[in-house]
C-alpha positions in Angstrom: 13.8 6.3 33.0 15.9 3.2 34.4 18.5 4.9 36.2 21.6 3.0 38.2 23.4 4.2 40.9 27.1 3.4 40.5 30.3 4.7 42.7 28.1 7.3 44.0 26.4 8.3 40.7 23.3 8.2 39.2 23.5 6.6 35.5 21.1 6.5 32.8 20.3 2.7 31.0 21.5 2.8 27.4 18.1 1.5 26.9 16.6 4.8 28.4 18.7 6.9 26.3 17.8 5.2 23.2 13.8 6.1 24.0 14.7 9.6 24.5 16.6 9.9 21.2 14.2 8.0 19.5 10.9 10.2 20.7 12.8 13.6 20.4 13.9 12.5 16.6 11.8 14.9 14.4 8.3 13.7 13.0 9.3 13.6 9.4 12.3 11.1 10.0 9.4 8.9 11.0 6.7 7.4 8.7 3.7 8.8 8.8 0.6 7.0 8.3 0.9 3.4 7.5 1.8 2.6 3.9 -1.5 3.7 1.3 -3.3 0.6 0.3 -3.1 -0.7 -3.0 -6.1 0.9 -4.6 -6.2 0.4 -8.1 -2.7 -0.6 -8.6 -3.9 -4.0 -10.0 -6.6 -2.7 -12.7 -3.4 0.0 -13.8 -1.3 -3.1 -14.2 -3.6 -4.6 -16.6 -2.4 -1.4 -19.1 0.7 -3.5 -19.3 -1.0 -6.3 -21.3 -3.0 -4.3 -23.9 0.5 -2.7 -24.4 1.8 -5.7 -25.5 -0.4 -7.1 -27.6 -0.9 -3.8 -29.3 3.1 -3.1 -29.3 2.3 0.5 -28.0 4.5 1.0 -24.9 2.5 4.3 -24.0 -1.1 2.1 -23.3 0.9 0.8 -20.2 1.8 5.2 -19.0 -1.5 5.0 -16.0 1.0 2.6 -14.2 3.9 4.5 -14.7 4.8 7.0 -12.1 3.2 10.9 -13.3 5.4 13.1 -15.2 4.3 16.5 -13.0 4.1 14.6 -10.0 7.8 13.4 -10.5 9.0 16.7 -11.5 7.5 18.3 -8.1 9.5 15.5 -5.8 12.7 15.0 -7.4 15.3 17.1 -6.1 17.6 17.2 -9.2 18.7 19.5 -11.6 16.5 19.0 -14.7 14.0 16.5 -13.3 11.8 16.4 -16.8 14.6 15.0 -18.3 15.4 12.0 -15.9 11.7 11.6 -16.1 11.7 10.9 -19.9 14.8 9.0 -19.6 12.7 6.7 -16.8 9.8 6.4 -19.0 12.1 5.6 -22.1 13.4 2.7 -19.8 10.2 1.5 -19.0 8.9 1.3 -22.8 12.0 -0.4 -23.6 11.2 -3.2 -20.8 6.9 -3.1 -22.2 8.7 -4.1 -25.4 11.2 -6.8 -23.6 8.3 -8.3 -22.2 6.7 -8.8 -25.7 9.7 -10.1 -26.7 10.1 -12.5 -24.5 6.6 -14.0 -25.4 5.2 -17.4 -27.6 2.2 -15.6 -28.5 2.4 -11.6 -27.1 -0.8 -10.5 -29.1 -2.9 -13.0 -27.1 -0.9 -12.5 -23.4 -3.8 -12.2 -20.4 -3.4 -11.0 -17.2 -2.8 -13.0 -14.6 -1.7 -10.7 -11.3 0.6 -8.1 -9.9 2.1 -9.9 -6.4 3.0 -7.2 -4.7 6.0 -7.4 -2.0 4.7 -7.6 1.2 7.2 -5.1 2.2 6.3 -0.8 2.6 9.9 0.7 2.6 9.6 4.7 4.4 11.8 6.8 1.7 12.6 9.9 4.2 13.1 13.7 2.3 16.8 13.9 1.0 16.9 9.9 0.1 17.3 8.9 -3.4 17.1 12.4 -4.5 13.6 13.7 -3.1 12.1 16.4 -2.1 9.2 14.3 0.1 9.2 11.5 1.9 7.1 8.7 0.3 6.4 5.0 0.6 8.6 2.2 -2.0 7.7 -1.4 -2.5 10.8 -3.8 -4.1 10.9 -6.4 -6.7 7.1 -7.0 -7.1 6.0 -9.8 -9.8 4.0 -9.3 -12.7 2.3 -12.5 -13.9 0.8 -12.8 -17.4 -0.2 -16.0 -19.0 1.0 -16.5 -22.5 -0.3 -19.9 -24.4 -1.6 -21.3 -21.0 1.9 -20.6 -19.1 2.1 -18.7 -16.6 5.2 -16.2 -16.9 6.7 -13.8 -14.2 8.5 -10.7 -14.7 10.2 -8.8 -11.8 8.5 -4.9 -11.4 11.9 -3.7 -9.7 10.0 -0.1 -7.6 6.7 0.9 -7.4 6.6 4.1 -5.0 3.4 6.1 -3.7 2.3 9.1 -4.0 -0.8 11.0 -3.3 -2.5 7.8 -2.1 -1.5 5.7 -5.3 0.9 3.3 -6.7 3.1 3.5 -9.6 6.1 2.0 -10.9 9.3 3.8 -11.3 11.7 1.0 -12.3 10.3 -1.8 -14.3 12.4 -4.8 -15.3 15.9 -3.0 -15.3 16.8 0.9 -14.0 19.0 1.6 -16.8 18.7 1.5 -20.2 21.6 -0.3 -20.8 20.9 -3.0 -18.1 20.2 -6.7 -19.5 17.1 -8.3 -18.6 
């Protein structure tokens, strides 16, 4: 520790102090590990495009966040019933995205751009029981009639040592896209 002596007293540097808090602050407000890597986050993505073309929202559900999983970390009343309200929300946005295509039957895959950012969600944030990894405002590319078009995957979130999305295009159902 940096310590001054001043009128006679010994003082402690802010800076110092600051360590000290820091390394006594309990383990969990800290992240753990680094962030989980991507895994197979990009070949779940691809559900989104046979989705699509197919107009079945459900074909796109292995990139959507797991309904037991969710009901374990979520620290909420009736956490089933968010969860189907989440995955109503995220059918409605498959179905915006088919919308929004020339030719949705025919729509390839192009990427998932993932932010570069790993955002450490500590226990008791946004309604969790566990801490657990987010990634903001990723981009979805698909290619419809040789253009390449870009839609916005608001949260994907870890868990377990894999990526899903929680939040697609909007977070409410009543949220324009």
């Amino acid at each position: 520790m940096i310590e001054a002596c001043v009128g006679g007293r010994r003082r402690v540097s802010w800076h110092s102090l600051l360590l000290a808090v820091f390394l006594a602050a309990p383990a969990l407000a800290r992240p753990p590990e680094p962030a989980p890597p991507l895994g197979d986050l990009q070949e779940r993505a691809r559900t989104v495009v046979a989705a699509v073309r197919k107009n079945d929202p459900s074909l796109a559900n292995p990139f959507f966040y797991p309904r037991e999983e969710f009901a374990a970390v979520k620290a909420i009343k009736d956490p089933l019933k968010y969860f189907d309200y989440l995955l109503a929300v995220y059918h409605k946005d498959i179905r915006s995205i088919r919308e929004k295509l020339t030719a949705p039957e025919k729509v390839e895959f192009v990427r998932l751009e993932v932010s570069r950012g790993r955002n450490f969600i500590e226990r008791g944030k946004e309604a969790n029981k566990a801490p657990y990894y987010a990634i903001y405002r990723s981009r979805l590319v698909l290619r419809d009639e040789g253009v390449e078009r870009v839609f916005t995957i608001r949260v994907l979130i870890s868990w377990k040592g894999q990526w899903f999305v929680t939040h697609a295009l909007r977070k409410t159902m009543n949220e324009k896209f």
